[in-house]
C-alpha positions as CSV (number, residue, x, y, z in Angstrom):
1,X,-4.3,14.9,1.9
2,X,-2.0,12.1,2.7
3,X,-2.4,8.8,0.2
4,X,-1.0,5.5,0.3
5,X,-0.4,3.9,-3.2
6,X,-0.5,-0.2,-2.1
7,X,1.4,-2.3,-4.5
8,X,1.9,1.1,-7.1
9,X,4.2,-0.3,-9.1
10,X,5.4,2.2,-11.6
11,X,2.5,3.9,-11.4
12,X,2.2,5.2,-8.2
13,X,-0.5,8.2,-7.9
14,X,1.1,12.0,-8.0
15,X,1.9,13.1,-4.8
16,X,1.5,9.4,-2.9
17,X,3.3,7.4,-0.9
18,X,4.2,4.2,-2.9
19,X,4.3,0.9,-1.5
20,X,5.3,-2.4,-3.8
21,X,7.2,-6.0,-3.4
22,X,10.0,-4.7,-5.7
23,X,12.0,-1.5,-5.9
24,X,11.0,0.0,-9.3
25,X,11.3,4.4,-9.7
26,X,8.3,5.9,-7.6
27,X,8.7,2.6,-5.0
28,X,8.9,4.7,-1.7
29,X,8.8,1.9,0.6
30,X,9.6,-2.2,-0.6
31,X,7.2,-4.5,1.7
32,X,5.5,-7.8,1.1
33,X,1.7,-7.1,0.5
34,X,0.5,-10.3,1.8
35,X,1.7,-8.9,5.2
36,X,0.3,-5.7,7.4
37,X,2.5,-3.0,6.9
38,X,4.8,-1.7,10.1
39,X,2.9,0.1,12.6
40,X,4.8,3.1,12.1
41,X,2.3,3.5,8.9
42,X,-0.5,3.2,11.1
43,X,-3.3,6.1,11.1
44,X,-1.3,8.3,8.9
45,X,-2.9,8.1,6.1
46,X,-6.3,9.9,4.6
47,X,-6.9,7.3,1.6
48,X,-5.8,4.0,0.7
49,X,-5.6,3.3,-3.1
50,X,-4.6,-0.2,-4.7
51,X,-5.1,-1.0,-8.3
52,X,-5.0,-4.4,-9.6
53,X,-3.2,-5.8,-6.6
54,X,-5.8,-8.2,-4.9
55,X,-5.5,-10.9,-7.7
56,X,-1.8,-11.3,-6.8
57,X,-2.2,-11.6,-3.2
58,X,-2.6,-15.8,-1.1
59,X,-5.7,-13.8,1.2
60,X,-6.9,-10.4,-0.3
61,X,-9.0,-10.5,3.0
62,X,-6.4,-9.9,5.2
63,X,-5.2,-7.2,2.8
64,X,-8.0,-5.4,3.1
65,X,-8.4,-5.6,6.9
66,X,-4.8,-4.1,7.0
67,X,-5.7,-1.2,4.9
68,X,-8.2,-0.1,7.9
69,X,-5.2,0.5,9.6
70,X,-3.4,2.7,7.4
71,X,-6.3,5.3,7.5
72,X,-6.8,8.2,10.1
């Protein structure tokens, strides 16, 4: 199962691929969260997990539309 850890931080989940705004250890991939990822991240993913990340975002909406993409 292939997971996508949105704005992991430090704490990404085991065995994810982490996404956050800043390169910290377990950042795989450094991307501003208030925009849709690239499309090469489209439909490759099984889940989408983001903890405590909404609150920092200017449209949380428009987060979560994206993370439709991300999914198979």
């Amino acid at each position: 199962m292939k997971v996508l850890d949105l704005g992991c931080g430090r704490n990404k989940l085991k065995g994810a691929f982490g996404v956050d705004f800043i390169k910290l250890p377990g950042v795989d991939f450094v991307w501003d969260l208030n925009k849709t990822l690239p499309k090469k991240f489209y439909n490759k993913f099984d889940v989408v997990y983001s903890n405590g990340v909404l609150d920092h975002l200017g449209n949380p909406l428009t987060f979560l539309e994206g993370c439709k993409k991300y999914l198979k």
